[in-house]
N, C-alpha and C positions, 0 to 999 in steps of 0.2 A: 454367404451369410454375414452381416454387418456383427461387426464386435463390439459387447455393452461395457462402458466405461462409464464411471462414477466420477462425480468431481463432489468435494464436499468443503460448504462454508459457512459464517456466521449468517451471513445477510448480503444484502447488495449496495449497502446506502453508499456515497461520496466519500470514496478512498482510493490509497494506492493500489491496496491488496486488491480489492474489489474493482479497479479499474485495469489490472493487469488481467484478473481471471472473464474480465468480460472482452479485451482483448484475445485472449485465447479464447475460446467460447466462439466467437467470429472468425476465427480463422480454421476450426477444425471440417476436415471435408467430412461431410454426412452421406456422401455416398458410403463410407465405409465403416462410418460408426454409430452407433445407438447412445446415446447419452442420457443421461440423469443427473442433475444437479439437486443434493441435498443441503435444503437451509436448516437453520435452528431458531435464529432469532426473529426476522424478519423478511419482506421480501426484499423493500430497501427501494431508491431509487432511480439506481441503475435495474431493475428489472425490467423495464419495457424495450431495455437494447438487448434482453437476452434474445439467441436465436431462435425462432417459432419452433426447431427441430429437436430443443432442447426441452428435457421433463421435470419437469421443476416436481419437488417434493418436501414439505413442507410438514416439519415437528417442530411446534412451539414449547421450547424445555423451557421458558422463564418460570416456570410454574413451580420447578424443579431446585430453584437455586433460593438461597436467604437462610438466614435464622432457623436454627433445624426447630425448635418446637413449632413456632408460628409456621414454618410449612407445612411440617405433615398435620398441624391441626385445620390449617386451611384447606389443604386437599381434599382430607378427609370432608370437614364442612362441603364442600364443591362438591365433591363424589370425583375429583380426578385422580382415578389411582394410577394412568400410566405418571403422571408426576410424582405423586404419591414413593409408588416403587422406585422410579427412575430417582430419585432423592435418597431413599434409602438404601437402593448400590451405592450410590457418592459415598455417603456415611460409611458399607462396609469398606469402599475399596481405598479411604483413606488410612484403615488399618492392615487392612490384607494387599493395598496394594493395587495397582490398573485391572492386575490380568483377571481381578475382582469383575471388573467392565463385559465380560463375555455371558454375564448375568440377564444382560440387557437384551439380550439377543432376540428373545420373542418378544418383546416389546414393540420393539419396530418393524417387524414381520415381513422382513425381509430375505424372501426366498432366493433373490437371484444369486448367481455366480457371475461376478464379473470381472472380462479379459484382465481388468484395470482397474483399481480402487486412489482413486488420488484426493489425498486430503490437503487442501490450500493453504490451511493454516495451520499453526503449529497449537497443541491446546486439546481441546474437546473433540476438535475434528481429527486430529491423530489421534486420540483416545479410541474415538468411536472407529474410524476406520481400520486401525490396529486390532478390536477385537470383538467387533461386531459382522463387520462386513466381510463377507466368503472374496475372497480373490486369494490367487497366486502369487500376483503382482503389483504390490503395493507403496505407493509411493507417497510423500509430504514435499513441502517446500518450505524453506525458513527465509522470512522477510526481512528479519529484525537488522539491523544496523550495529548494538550490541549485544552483550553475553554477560548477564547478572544475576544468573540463576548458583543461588547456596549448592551446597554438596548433595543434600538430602536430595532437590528438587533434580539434580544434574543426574544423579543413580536414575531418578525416576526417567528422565528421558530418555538415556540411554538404555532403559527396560521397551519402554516404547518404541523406541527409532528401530530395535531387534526383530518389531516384527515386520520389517519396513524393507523392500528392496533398495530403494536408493530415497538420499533426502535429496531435494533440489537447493541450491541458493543462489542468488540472485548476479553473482561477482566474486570473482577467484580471492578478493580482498575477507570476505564474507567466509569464506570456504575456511582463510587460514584460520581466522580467528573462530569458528563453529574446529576446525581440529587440533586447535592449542586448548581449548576447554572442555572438549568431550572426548573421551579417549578408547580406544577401544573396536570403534565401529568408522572410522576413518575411510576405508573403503567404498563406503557407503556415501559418501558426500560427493556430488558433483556439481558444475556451473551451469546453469541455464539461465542466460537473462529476460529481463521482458519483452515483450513484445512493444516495439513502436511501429504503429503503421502509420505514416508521414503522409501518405495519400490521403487517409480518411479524417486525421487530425486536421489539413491542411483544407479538406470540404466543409469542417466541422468550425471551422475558422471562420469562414464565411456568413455566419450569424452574425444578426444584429445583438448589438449591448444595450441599454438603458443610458451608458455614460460616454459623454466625449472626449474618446481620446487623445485628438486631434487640435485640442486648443494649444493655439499655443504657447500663451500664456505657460504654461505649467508644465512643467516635466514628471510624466506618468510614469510612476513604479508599480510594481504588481509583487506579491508573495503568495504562493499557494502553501497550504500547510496546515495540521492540527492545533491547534489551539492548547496547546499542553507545552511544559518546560523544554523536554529536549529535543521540539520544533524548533524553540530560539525563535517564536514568533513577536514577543515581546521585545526583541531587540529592534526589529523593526521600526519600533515606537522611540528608543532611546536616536538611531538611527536620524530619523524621522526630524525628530527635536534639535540635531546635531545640524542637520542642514538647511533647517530651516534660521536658526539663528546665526548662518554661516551665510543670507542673504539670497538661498535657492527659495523657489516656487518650485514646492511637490505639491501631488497629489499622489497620493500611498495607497493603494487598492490591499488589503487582506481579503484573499478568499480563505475557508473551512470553519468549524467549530471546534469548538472543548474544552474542558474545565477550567482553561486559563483567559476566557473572556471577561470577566468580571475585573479580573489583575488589569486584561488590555486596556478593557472601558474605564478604567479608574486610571490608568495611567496613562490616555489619551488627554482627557481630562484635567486632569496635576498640570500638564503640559502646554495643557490651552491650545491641543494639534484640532478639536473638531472641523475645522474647515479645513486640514490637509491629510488627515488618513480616516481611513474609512473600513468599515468590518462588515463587509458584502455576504458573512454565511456562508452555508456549503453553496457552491452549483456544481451541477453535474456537467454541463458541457462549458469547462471555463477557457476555450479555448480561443473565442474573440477577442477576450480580456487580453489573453497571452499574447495575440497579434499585434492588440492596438497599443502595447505597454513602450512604452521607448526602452523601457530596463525591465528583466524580470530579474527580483532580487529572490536568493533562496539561505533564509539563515538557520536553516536546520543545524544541529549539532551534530545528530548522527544520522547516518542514511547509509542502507546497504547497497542502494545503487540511486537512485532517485528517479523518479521516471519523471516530473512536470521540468526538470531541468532538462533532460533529452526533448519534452515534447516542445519548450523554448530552442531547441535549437532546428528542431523539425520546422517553426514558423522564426525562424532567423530575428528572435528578436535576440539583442545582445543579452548578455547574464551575468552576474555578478552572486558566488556562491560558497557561500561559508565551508572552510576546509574540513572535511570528512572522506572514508575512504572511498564509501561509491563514487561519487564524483570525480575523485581524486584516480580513477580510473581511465575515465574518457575524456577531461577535460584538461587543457595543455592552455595554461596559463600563457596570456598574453596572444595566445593563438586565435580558439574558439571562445575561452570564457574567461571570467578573470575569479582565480581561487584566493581568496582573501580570508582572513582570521575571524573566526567563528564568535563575534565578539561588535557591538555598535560600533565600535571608531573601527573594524576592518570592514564593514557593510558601508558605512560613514565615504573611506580612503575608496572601495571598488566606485562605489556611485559614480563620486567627483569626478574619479578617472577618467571613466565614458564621458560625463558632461563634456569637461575640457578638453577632452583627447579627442578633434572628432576625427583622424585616421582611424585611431583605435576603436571607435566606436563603429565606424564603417566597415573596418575589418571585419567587427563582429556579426554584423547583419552578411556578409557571406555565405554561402551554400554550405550546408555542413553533410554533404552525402557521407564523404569519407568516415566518418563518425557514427551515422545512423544508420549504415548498411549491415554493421552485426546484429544490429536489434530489429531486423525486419521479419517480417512473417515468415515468410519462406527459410529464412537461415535459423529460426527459431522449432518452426515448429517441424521441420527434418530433425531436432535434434528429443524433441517431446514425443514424435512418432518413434522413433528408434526404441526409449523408454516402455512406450504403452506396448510394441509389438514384443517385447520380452515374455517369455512364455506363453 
């Protein structure tokens, strides 16, 4: 008999998190397991790569969350009382506390038992799978890159993580710093990385673009990334300006969104870059982009492991990537990629490198097996079966 395993997330839209859990998702054999994937927010638009095998499950909480009078008066208005109630646990369990959350139970009418309850994100989904969902065997995964939760907030997680076999993260870098801030439950932390499948990115590459890469006029850079401060996607732009005044021909492709679009577009602008950087929006398969970039530049600030900088090494485009610890993992300066200062004139100093250097740059378009054989399916998910068949 196949064993039922739960995986629980916001949504599916153009992200990390959601581009790792749909790499797993692809890799798990269905001959031997029964799956369910629980959303909240949306379906997203990675949903059409989930696997047919997979059961999607689908509670819309938005209804749930805001301004406590103006919800429950809306709800009520509406007649949605599972939002309704589901809001009014929030409210108790912000005074009594998560384990308030096991309230919610017949709401979502969720009879099964399952082998595995794995919650993807750290939040609501370990709220809810912590004490909602029947398993033995309960697991999370922590994304983040840092650790900024106050004291109050930090108890409250480590009330939660308790009810949690083990948390996952993403990079032993990850691990130290999740057990210098929460203390107590140490044992409990282990390293899984993501998944990179190099074969299917490297098929997925093979799409057409709208843009040409290939002129050559112009030296094509790429940034994938959120659109928020400690993306450091804004540097790009200061970057951008530095080398342009400095006699280079870019073209600066930004892939992703978020609230710091407005900053970008205004400071594209100031700049007078419109004809050399460009803000492409989320895609979902940005992988031909990634191919056809002569540089992918990555100026995150902080990153627990970073997956579009492995999936640039899977398609040998060279890299140039702001110092953080995930990276500062797998990537051996001067080697495979160039780790530079989190900061415009160190995005600025990597660029130039490549241009000028072209051993150095050739270097970098080299095979990187050696590097992307831990993060493969096989070596990964031996180590997530091992997890799920625990009890």
């Amino acid at each position: 008999m196949k064993k039922k395993i739960l995986f629980v997330n916001g949504h599916l839209n153009v992200g990390g998190v959601e581009n790792s859990l749909i790499n797993l998702l692809k890799s798990i054999d269905y001959n031997y397991y029964d799956i369910d994937l629980i959303l909240f927010e949306e379906l997203g638009d990675y949903s059409n790569e989930v696997p047919k095998e997979v059961n999607i499950i689908y509670y819309d909480l938005s209804k749930a969350y805001g301004p406590i009078l103006q919800c429950i008066l809306q709800n009520i208005k509406n007649g949605n009382w599972f939002a309704l109630i589901l809001r009014l646990i929030f409210l108790i369990e912000k005074v009594i506390g998560p384990k308030t959350l096991f309230l919610a139970k017949p709401l979502f009418k969720l009879d099964k038992n399952y082998h595995c309850a794995i919650a993807y994100r750290v939040g609501i989904c370990t709220d809810f799978v912590g004490y909602v969902i029947n398993s033995k065997n309960k697991v999370t995964w922590w994304h983040h890159g840092t650790y900024d939760y106050p004291v109050n907030q930090t108890k409250r997680l480590i009330e939660v993580f308790k009810k949690f076999n083990k948390i996952i993260v993403v990079s032993d870098s990850t691990k130290k710093m999740l057990e210098k801030n929460i203390q107590g439950i140490n044992d409990k932390f282990i390293t899984i990385s993501n998944i990179i499948n190099v074969d299917a990115i490297r098929q997925k590459a093979t799409e057409e673009t709208i843009f040409d890469y290939n002129n050559n006029e112009n030296i094509t850079l790429l940034s994938i990334g959120r659109l928020s401060p400690e993306k450091g996607m804004i540097n790009c732009v200061h970057a951008c300006k530095k080398l342009v005044d400095n006699g280079y021909f870019v073209k600066w492709y930004l892939i992703g969104e978020g609230t710091q679009r407005g900053e970008i577009e205004e400071c594209i602008k100031d700049y007078q870059l419109e004809n050399n950087i460009y803000l492409l929006g989320a895609i979902s398969n940005p992988y031909p982009y990634i191919k056809n970039a002569h540089i992918y530049v990555h100026p995150s600030l902080v990153e627990s492991l970073s997956i579009t900088v492995l999936e640039a090494l899977a398609l040998n485009t060279p890299v140039t990537v702001a110092r953080s610890m995930g990276p500062e993992e797998f990537l051996r300066h001067n080697e495979n990629g160039l780790l530079v200062e989190p900061t415009p004139a160190g995005l600025f100093k990597g660029i130039v490198s490549l241009i000028k250097d072209d051993h150095l740059y050739n270097q970098m378009k080299n095979d990187k097996s050696d590097v992307l054989k831990k993060f493969s399916p096989k070596v990964i998910m031996e180590k997530i079966y091992n997890l799920i068949e625990v009890g």
